[in-house]
N, C-alpha and C positions, 0 to 999 in steps of 0.2 A: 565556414563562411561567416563572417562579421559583418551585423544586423549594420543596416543604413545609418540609423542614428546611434551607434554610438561609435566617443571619442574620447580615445584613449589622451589627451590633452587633458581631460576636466575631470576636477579633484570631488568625489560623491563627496556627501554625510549626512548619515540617518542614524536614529537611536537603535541599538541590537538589541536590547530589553523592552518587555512587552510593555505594554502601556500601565499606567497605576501607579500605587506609590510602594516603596519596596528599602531594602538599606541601601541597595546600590542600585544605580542605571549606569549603564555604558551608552554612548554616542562613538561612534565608528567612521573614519576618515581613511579614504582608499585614492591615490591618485599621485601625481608627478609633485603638487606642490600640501598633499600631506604634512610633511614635518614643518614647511617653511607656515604654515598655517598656525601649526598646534606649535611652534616657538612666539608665535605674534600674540599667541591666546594665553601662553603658560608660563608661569615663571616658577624654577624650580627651585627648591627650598636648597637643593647643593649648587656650586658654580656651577659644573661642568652640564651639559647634555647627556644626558643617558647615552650610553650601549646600545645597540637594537640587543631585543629581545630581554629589556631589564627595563623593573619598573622605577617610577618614580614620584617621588610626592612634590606638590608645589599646590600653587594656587593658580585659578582661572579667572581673568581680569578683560573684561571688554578693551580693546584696545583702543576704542574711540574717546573715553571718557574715563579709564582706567577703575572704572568701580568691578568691587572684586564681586565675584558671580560663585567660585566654591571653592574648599579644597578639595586636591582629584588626587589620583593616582593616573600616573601616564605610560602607558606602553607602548613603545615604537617598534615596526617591523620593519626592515628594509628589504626592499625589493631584491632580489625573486622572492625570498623565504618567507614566505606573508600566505596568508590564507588567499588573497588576491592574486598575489603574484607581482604585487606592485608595492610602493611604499604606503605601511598600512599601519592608523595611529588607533588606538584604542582609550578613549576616558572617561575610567570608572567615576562615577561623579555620588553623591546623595542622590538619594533615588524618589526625589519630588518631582513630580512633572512639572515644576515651577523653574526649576533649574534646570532639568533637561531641556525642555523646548527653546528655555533664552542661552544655553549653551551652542544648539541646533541653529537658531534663530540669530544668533551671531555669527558662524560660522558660514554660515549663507550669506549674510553683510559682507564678510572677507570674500567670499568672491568664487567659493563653495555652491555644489549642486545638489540639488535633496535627489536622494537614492531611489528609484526604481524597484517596483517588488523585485526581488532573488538579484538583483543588480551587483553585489558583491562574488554571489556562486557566478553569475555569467560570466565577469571576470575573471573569474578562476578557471574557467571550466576556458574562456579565450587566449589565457597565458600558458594553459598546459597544463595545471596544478590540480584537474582531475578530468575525468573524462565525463560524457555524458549521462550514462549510466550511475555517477555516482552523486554527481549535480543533481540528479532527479533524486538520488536515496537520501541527500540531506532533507529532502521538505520530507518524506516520509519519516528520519528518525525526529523532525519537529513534532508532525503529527500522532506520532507513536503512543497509543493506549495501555497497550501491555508490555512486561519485558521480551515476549516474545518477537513480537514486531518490532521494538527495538533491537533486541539481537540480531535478527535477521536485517534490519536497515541498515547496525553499523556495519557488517561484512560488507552488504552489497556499496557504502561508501568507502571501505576498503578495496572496493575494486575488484570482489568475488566473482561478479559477470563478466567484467572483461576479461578474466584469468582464465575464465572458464570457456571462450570464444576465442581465447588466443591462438590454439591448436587447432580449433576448426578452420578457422581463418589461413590458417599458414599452408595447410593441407589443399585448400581451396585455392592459394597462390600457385603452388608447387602444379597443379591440376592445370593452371590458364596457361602456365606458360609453358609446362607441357604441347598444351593444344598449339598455341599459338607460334611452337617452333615447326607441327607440322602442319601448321596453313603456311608459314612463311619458305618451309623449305618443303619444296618437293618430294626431295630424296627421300625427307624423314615421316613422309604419313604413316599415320598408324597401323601397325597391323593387330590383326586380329587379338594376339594375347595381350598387346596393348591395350586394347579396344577394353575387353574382359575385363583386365587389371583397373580400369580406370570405371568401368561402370561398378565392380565391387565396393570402390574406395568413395562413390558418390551414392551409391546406396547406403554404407556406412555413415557417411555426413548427413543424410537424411535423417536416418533413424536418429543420429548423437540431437539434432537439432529437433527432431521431432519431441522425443522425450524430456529435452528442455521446455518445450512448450506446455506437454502436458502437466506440467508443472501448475501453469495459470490457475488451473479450480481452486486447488491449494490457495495458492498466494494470491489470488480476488477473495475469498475465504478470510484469509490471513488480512489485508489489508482494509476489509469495505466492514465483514463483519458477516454475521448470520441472522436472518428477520425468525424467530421460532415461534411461531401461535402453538398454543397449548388447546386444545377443539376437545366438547364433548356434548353431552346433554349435562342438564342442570344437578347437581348436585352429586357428581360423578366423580370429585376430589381435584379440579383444575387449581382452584386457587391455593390448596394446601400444597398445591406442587409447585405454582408459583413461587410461593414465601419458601419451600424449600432450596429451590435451585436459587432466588434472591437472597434467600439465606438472611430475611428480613418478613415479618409482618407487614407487608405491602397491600395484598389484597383481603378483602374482609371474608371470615369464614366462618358461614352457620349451616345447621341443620335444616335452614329454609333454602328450598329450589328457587334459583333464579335471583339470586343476590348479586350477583355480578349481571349486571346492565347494560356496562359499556366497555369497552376498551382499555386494557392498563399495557403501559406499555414501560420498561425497564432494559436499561441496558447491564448486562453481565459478564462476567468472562468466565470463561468455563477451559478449562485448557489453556490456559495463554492464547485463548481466540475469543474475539470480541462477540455476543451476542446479543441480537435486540428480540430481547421476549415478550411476549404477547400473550396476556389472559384473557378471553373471551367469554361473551354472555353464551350461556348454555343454549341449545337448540334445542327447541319444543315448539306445541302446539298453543298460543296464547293468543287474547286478545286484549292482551295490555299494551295500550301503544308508547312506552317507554320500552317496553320488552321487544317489543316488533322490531324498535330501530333498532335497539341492542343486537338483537339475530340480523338482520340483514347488516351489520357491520361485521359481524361475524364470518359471513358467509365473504365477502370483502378482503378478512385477515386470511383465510383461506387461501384466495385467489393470487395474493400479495406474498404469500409466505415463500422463505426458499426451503423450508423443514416444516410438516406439522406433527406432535404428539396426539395422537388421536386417544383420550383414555376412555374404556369401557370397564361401567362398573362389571368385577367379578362376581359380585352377590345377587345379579339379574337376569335375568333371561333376556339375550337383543333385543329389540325394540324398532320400529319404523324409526328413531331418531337415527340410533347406532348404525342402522342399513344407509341412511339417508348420508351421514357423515363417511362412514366408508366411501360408498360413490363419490363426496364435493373430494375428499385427498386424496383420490385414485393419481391424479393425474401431477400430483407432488412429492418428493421424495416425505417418506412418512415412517413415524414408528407407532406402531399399533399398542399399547399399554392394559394391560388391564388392570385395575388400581383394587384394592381392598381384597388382598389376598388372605388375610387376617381374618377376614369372614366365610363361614361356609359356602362354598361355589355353588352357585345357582344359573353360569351362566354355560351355553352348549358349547363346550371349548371343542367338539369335533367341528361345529357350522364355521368359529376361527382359525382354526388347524386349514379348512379346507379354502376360505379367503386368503390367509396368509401364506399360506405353506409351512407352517408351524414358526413363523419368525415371527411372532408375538411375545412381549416381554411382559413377565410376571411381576407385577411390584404389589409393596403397601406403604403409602403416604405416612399413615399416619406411625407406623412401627419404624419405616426405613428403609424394611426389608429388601431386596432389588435396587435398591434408588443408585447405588455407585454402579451396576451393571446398566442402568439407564443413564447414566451420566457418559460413560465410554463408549455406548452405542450413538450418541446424540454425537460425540465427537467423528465415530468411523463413518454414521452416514454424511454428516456436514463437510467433511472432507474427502466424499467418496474412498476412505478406508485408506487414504494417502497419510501416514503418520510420519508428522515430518520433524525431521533433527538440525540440529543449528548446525551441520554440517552440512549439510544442503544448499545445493545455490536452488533458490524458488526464486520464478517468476511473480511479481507481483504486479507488474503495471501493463496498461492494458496496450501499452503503445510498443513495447519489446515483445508483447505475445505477436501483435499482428504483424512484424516485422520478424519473427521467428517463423512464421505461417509461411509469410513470404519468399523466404529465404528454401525452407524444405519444398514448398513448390515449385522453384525454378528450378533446384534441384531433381526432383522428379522429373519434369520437363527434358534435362540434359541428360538423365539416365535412358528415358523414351527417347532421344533420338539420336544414341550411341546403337541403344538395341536395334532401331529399325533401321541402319548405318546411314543415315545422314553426314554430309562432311560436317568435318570437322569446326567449319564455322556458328553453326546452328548450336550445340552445348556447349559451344567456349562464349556465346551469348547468354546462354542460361547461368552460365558457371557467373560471369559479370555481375549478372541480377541479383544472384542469391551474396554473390560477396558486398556488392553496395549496398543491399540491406541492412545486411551483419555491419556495415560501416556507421549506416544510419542509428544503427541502436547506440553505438558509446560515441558518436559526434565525427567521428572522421570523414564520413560524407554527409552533410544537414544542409539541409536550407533554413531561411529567416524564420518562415510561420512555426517550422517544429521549434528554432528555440524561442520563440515567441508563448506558443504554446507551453512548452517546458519552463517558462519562468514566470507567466502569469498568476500564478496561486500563488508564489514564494511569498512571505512576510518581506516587508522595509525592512532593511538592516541587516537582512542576510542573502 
């Protein structure tokens, strides 16, 4: 479906490079009267007009007053073969905002539309030139942190989910009109090993579709990131594990209990998976009221956290803190640590054995010892033990999980009332559901607000 306002008549232009100053800026032209624009703007250093898809050098001259504005490089695409799918001009200019905006700011005088966030992909994605699925994966490989989430974003703009939807979908065809020849013919209702044959082949799509879904922890994971607070009592080696896994002296570290006060918060990547880790003020008993807040912000990172490290010192015997901290991460996914293994144990590792079930990890901060076995456990818990390969289609967005949900539930739905033999009407409705879903995810059945939604965060210019 193609949104209200827009009109395929009117020629965009927005700059595609980010804002600042840089060697190059591009300004981007997408529309019916494209070329006839950028020949009024361009004069090129050879007679002829470029080739599509060949660049070319000239100069950019206001056509109003003919003052010259820069030299550029110009690259034409012609329609279809365009990132748009329309006639699409590209020019690389000097990359002063001074020149970009009065190249922009001209081009709008000629009679040009300034571009709409993601207004180029929507384009794209209303001429053919990709599906919805993949229109969403361009803003993810923008916002890409690690190589791994750009790996996994170019696939899926390569089109790895619709590929991957393409068999379920065709199977799901094969199914309706199955059904739909015996509501239409008498003769041909179902029998029984019909019946059987067909609730098999939708229990099957259930499962394929389900375990696409379970994918999502992964790829919300993969995409948003991990919150990890590091929790202990005071001088229990938090912040030297900090600066380790920062792999930077970040937090301050002495012999004095309770030198961390308040909050450090750093973002890291640990596996090609984004982390936001968190050092916190130790928990005790004090009446310092710098410290007080520090602990109740503490108790905070806790509640917030999607992972916490809980370290207890090994050279102690537990403590009312240690018990107190066990109870606030009960109800978090957690790795229980006991830090300064380098020291004679003084602590009742049978009272941890029987809280943990002996999945307590042994490290020493300051030696190293364990710290790579706590680095691959912090990965297997944060991705509940899903270790995932760039051959993998992962779920990352939150809008194809619930539309994956959806799809395996109508499914159910048609399998329950093949079983309880309901006509044939009633699961060739569910069957409907679950395919308009599956359509909804890469664009082929949408309404406005989804691409509305879908292109509201894009940057101008793309």
């Amino acid at each position: 479906m193609i949104p209200d306002d827009y009109r395929p008549s009117e020629t965009i232009v927005a700059m595609a490079s980010p804002p600042g100053r840089s060697a190059i800026g591009v300004v981007r032209l997408s529309g019916p009267d494209a070329l006839e624009l950028t020949q009024r703007l361009f004069r090129a250093e050879s007679r002829t007009w470029p080739a599509p898809q060949h660049a070319t050098v000239g100069i950019l001259a206001d056509p109003a007053d003919g003052e010259t504005i820069d030299q550029a490089v110009v690259c034409f695409f012609k329609s279809p073969h365009s990132y748009t799918g329309e006639d699409l001009v590209e020019l690389s200019c000097h990359g002063s905002p001074v020149i970009l905006n009065r190249v922009v700011e001209t081009l709008l005088s000629m009679g040009a539309r300034a571009a709409r966030p993601g207004e180029f992909t929507l384009r794209s994605f209303l001429h053919g030139r990709m599906d919805l699925t993949q229109a969403e994966a361009v803003q993810d490989l923008i916002n890409a942190d690690t190589r791994f989430q750009s790996r996994i974003a170019i696939r899926q703009v390569q089109g790895s989910l619709a590929r991957e939807l393409l068999p379920i979908k065709t199977t799901m065809i094969d199914l309706i009109a199955e059904m739909e020849t015996a509501v239409e013919f008498v003769d041909e209702r179902l029998v029984d090993t019909s019946a059987v044959r067909l609730i098999g082949s939708l229990r099957q799509l259930s499962e394929e579709l389900r375990r696409l879904a379970d994918t999502f922890h992964a790829g919300r994971v993969l995409r948003e990131g991990i919150q990890l607070a590091i929790v202990g009592k005071p001088n229990v080696g938090k912040s030297s594990l900090f600066n380790y896994l920062l792999k930077r002296d970040r937090a301050i570290v002495t012999e004095i209990p309770g030198t961390t006060r308040d909050m450090l918060l750093e973002p890291i990547i640990l596996g090609g998976i984004p982390f936001r880790l968190v050092d916190t003020a130790g928990v005790r008993p004090t009446t310092d009221p710098v410290e007080i807040v520090g602990i109740e912000r503490t108790r905070r990172a806790i509640a917030d956290a999607d992972l916490a490290i809980l370290l207890i010192d090994h050279s102690r015997e537990l403590d009312d803190q240690d018990w107190e901290l066990l109870g606030l991460t009960t109800g978090i996914p957690r790795l229980v640590v006991m830090n300064k293994i380098d020291l004679p144990c003084g602590c009742a590792l049978e009272a941890m054995a029987a809280v943990e079930a002996g999945q307590f990890l042994r490290v020493s901060v300051k030696t190293g010892e364990g710290l790579g076995v706590l680095a691959e456990r912090i990965l297997d818990v944060a991705l509940q033990r899903e270790r995932l390969g760039i051959e993998d289609v992962i779920i990352t967005n939150s809008r194809h999980h619930q539309l994956l949900r959806a799809a395996t539930v109508a499914l159910e739905e048609a399998e329950r009332a093949l079983l309880d033999g309901a006509s044939e009407e009633v699961p060739l409705t569910y069957l409907n559901e679950a395919l308009s879903s599956l359509g909804e995810i890469t664009g082929e059945t949408t309404v406005d607000d989804i691409l509305e939604r879908v292109f509201a965060n894009f940057c101008v210019g793309k």
